[in-house]
C-alpha positions, -999 to 999 in steps of 0.1 A, spaced: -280 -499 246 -307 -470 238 -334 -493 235 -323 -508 273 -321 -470 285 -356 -454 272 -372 -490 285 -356 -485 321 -381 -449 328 -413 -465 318 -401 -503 345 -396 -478 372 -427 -460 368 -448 -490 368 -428 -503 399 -434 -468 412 -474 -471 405 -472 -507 420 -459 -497 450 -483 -463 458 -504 -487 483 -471 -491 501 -457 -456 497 -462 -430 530 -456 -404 499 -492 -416 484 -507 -414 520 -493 -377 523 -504 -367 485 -544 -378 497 -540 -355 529 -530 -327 510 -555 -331 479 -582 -336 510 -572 -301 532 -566 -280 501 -600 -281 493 -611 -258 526 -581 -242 523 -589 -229 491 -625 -220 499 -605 -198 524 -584 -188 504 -606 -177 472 -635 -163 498 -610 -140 518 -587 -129 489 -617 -119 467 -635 -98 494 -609 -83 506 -593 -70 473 -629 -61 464 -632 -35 494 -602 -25 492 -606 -13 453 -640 -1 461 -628 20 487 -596 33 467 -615 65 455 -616 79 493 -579 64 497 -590 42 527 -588 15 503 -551 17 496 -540 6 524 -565 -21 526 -556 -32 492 -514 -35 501 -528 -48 533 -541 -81 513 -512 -83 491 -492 -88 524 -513 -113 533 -515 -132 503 -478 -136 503 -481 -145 540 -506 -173 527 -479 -180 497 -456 -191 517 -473 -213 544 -487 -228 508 -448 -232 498 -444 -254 532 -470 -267 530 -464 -289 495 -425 -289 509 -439 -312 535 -470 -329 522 -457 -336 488 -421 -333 492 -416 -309 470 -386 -277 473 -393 -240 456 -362 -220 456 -373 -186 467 -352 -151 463 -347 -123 486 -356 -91 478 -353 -78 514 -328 -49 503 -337 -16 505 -363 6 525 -396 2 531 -410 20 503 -389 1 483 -398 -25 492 -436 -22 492 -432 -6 457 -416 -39 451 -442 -61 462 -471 -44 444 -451 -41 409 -435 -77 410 -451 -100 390 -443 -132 412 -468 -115 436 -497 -118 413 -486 -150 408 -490 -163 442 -524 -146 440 -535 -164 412 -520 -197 426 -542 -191 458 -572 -184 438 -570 -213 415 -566 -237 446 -603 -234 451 -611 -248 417 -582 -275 415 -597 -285 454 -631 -288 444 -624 -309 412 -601 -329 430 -623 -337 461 -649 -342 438 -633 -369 420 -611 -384 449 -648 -382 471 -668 -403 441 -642 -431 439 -637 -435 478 -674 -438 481 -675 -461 456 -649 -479 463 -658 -481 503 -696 -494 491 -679 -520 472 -653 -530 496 -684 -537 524 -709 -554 502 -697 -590 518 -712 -571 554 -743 -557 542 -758 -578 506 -778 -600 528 -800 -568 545 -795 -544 517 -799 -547 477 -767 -545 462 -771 -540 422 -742 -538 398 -758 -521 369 -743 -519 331 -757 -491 306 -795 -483 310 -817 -517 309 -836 -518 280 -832 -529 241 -806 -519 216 -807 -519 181 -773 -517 166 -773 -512 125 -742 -521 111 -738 -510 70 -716 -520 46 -707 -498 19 -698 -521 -16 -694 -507 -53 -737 -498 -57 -744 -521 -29 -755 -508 7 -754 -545 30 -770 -543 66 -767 -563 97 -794 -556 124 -791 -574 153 -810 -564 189 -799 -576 227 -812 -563 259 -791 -550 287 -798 -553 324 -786 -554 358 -771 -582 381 -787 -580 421 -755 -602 443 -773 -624 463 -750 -647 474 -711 -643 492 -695 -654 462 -710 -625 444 -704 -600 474 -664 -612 476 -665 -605 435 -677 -570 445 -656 -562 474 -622 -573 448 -637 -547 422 -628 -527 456 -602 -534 460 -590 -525 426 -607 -491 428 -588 -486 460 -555 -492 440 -570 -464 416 -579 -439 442 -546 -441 452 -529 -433 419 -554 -409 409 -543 -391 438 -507 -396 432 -511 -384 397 -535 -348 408 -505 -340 438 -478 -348 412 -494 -319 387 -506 -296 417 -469 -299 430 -456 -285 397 -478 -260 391 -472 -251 428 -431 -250 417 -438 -223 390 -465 -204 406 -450 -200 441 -416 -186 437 -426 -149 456 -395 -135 470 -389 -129 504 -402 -89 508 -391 -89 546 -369 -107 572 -395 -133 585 -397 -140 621 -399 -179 609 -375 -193 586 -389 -212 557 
């Protein structure tokens, strides 16, 4: 009975993994990983300058203001973030009010909770999640696209799988026995492989197609840990009555 029970998680998430191509969820997952990347370039370039004036200006007091001014804001941004990953990657963050008292209590609130630095930190950590991600997701679609259109273009443009670096290996093998030391030397030469016929080019275009099915999970698998990093990080109570609902 356990051993039918611990088997059943690991059958679903294979079926799971075989299904991403089919899945709108995937689809949504590879919009968001592609718009959070300018998102946080936004994010990370407006935050940073605006907390930077406002602290440089703090000594003349101008800069108080301008520094709660950005804190506002980032918990503005917090929460278009938190409906943002509630539509794209379907995922819910409960959220608290703390809409009680007056206003200095509650803009004493909002500078002293810690769930607003949080949200902050969140923000600024999007930039550096985006650019890895859009990195990674960019180098396997291009890849992947190349492959997947080498049957259109082999014939007017050299297409060249290449292994490791051409050239000749020497590979020592020793055998340690008693007093004895016993060798094996043995030397090959790696190259490349130019397709030059269809057959070759339709072999290309199905190493494609498997990529394809990677790109796909490798975006299912960076929304699935941005999406719970997102449900810890964005949990910034509600400091005012919005005029829109979340």
């Amino acid at each position: 009975m356990s051993t039918r029970s611990s088997s059943e998680p690991h059958g679903n998430s294979l079926k799971r993994g075989l299904r991403a191509p089919l899945r709108g969820q995937t689809y949504r997952n590879l919009c968001y990983l592609v718009v959070m990347f300018p998102l946080g370039v936004f994010y990370f370039t407006l935050l940073t300058a605006g907390f930077a004036l406002g602290l440089s200006l703090v000594v003349v007091l101008v800069g108080i203001p301008i520094f709660v001014s950005f804190l506002v804001l980032a918990v503005g941004l917090a929460g278009f973030e938190r409906r943002l990953v509630r539509v794209l990657l379907g995922i819910e963050i409960p959220m608290t009010d703390a809409t009680d008292g007056d206003f200095w209590t509650r803009l004493k609130r909002l500078v002293s909770d810690y769930q607003t630095w949080k949200a902050i930190a969140y923000l600024l950590s999007e930039y550096v999640y985006g650019s890895v991600a859009f990195g990674l997701l960019g180098s396997v679609t291009a890849t992947a696209g190349s492959f997947l259109l080498a049957p259109l273009y082999y014939t007017d443009a050299p297409v060249v799988a290449y292994g490791p670096p051409p050239g000749e290996f020497t590979l020592n093998f020793l055998f340690g026995w008693d007093t004895l030391l016993v060798g094996l030397t043995t030397t090959f030469r790696l190259g490349s492989w130019q397709i030059e016929t269809l057959p070759g080019a339709l072999l290309v275009a199905l190493g494609g197609l498997v990529l394809t099915f990677v790109l796909l999970q490798l975006g299912n698998a960076l929304a699935w840990v941005w999406g719970r990093y997102a449900r810890i990080m964005l949990r910034t109570p509600r400091y005012w009555s919005p005029l829109v609902h979340d």
